[in-house]
N, C-alpha and C positions, 0 to 999 in steps of 0.2 A: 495514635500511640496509647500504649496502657502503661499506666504508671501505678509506682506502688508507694505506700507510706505506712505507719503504723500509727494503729489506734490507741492502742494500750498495752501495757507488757502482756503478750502472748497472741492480739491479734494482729495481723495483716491487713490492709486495705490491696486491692486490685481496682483501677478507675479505667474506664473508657469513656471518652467525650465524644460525643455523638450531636450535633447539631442539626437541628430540624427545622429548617426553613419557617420561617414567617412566627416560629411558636419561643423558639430558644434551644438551649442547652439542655440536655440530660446526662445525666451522669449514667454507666452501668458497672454497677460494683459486684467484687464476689468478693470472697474474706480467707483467710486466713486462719484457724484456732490452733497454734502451737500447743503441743505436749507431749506424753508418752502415745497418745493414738493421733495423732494430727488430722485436723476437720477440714477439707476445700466447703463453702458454703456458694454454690451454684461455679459453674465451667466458662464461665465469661460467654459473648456472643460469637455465632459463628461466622459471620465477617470480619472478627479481629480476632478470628484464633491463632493464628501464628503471632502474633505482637503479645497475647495472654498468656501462649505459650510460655515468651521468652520474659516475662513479666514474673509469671508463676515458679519457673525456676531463680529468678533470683533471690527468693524469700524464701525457699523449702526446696528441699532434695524430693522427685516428685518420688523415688523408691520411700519414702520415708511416710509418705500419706496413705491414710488407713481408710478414712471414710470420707464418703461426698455427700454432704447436705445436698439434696435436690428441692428446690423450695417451688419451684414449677417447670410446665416444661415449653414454657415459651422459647425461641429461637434466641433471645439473648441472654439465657441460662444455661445451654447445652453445648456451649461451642467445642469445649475439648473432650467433651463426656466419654465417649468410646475412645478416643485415645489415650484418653489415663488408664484406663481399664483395659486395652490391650499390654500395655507400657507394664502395667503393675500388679501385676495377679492376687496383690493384700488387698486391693481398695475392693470397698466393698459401695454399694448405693441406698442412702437411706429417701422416700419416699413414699407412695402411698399406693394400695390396688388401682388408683385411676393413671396413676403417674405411670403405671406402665402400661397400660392398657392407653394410655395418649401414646409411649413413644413408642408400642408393636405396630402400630400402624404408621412410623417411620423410619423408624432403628432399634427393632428390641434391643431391652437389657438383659442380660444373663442374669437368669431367672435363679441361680444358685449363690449371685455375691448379693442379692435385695434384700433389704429390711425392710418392712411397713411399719411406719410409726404415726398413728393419725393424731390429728389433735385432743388434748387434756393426755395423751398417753407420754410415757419419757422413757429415754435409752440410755445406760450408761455406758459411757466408751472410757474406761481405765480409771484418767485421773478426773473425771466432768461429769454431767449428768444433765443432759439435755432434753427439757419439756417442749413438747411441741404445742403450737399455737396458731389458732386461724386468725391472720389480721384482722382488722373493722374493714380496709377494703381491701379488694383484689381485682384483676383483671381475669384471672384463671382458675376457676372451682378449684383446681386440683391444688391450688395453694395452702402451703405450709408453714410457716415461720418456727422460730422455736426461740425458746431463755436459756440462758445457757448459768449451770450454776457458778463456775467456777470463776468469769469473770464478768456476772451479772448482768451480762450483755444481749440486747431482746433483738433477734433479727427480723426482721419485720417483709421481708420480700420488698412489691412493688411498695406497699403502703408507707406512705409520708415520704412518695418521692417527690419531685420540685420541677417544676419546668423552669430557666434562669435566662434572662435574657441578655444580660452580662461575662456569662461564662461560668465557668464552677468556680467552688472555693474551696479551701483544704476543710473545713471545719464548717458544720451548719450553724453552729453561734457567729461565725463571720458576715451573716446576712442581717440584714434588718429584720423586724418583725414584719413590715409590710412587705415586703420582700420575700422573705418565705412565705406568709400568708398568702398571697398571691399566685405563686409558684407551685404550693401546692393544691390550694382550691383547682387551680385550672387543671393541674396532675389527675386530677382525683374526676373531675367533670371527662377528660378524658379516656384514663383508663379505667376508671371503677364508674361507669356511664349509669349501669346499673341502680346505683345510690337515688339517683333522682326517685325511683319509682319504690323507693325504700321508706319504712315510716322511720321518722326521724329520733323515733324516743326507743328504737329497736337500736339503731345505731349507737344512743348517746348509753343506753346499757352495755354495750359494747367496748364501746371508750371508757366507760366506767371500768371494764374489766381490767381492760391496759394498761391503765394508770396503776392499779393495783398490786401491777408487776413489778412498780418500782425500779425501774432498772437503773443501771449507773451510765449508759450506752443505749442508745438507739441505732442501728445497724442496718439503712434503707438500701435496697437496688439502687435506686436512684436517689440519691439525695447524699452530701457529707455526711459522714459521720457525724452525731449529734449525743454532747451530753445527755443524761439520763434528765436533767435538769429543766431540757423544755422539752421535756414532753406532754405538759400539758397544755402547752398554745400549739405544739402539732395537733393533736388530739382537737382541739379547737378547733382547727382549719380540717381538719376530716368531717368536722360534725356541722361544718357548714357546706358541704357539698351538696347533700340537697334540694338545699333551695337554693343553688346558686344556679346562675344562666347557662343554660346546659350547651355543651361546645358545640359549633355551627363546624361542621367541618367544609372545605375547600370542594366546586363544583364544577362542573366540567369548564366554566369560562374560566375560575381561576386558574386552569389547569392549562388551557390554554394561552392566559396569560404570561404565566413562568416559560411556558415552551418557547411561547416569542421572545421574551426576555433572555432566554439560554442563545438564542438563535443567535439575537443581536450580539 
């Protein structure tokens, strides 16, 4: 089930809960930007596109939406992508030269509704003005994040998402600190794996940037929504990835395992 909530006057939340065996909970969020140009910020994933569907229209008339943040183009960013864009001949796709040149090789975009807006570059759409930004991590180069001026809110993609082994919560101030810290160390050991092999004082210049953003809002794929307020213990728990124990992932006995275990 995808469920909706709001973050602040003018955005949307869209959540899918997705449980992963042995690891926990992740959330997969896309957003909302209400106003005179209305923003979708990624298409939900494409195994709950009928549930995102009907998610999506109860917050916004989808004739009424002008642009798609595309922030990557992994599988659980793109679920409804071409159908909105059949659906609504305004929308238009903002992303990058790589970001279509990833989905020609599974579903071109119409190559006449795309923006390129790479990062430090900004678009204005009406009443907003949105700076795009490279997270500190990613799982997907072609990732993009952006601030958005108008309700100071930093969407951040995958980065400062959380693995939960409790379930989700409406709010990322609702977790403990060891809790999120945990959540997302392990997030970050798996999707941004990369990090390990990263100097770590490249990173924390990084974090320095983000902080810098000040935002009032953090805006994760995966994670609640999170006041502007902790962002510097997320930003913390990024800049411990690292050196942290890098994810042992499941081997063909474990795999095995689970199959007898399904059997039974």
């Amino acid at each position: 089930m995808v469920t909706t909530a709001t973050v602040t006057s003018g955005i949307d939340v869209l959540t899918d809960d997705v449980d992963i065996p042995g690891l926990g909970h992740l959330p997969i969020n896309a957003y909302v930007l209400h106003g005179d140009a209305p923003v979708l910020v990624d298409t939900g994933s494409i195994a709950q596109a009928a549930a995102f569907d009907a998610a999506l229209r109860s917050v916004v008339d989808v004739a009424d939406l002008r642009w798609i943040w595309l922030t990557h183009t992994d599988f659980d960013h793109i679920g409804l992508l071409h159908r909105l864009l059949a659906e609504n001949p305004e929308l238009r796709v903002i992303t990058t030269f790589f970001g279509v040149g990833i989905m020609g090789l599974f579903d071109p975009l119409p190559m006449d509704r795309v923006n390129f807006v790479n990062p430090g570059e900004t678009i204005t759409l009406a009443d907003r003005t949105l700076t795009a930004v490279r997270p500190p991590s990613f799982d997907n180069p072609i990732t993009v994040g952006f601030h958005d001026d108008r309700t100071n809110a930093l969407f951040s993609a995958d980065c400062f998402g959380a693995l939960l082994p409790d379930g989700l919560v409406d709010r990322a101030d609702d977790l403990s600190d060891a809790a999120l810290r945990l959540g997302q160390v392990t997030w970050g050991t798996i999707d941004s794996s990369w990090m390990h092999k990263a100097d770590p004082a490249v990173i924390a210049a990084d974090l320095d940037r983000t902080r810098a953003i000040a935002p009032s809002y953090v805006l994760s794929a995966h994670l609640a929504p999170a006041p502007g307020s902790m962002l510097d213990r997320m930003c913390d728990a990024i800049g411990a990835v690292p050196s942290a124990e890098p994810f042992a992932a499941p081997d063909q006995a474990a795999l095995d395992g689970m199959l007898a275990a399904m059997a039974g």
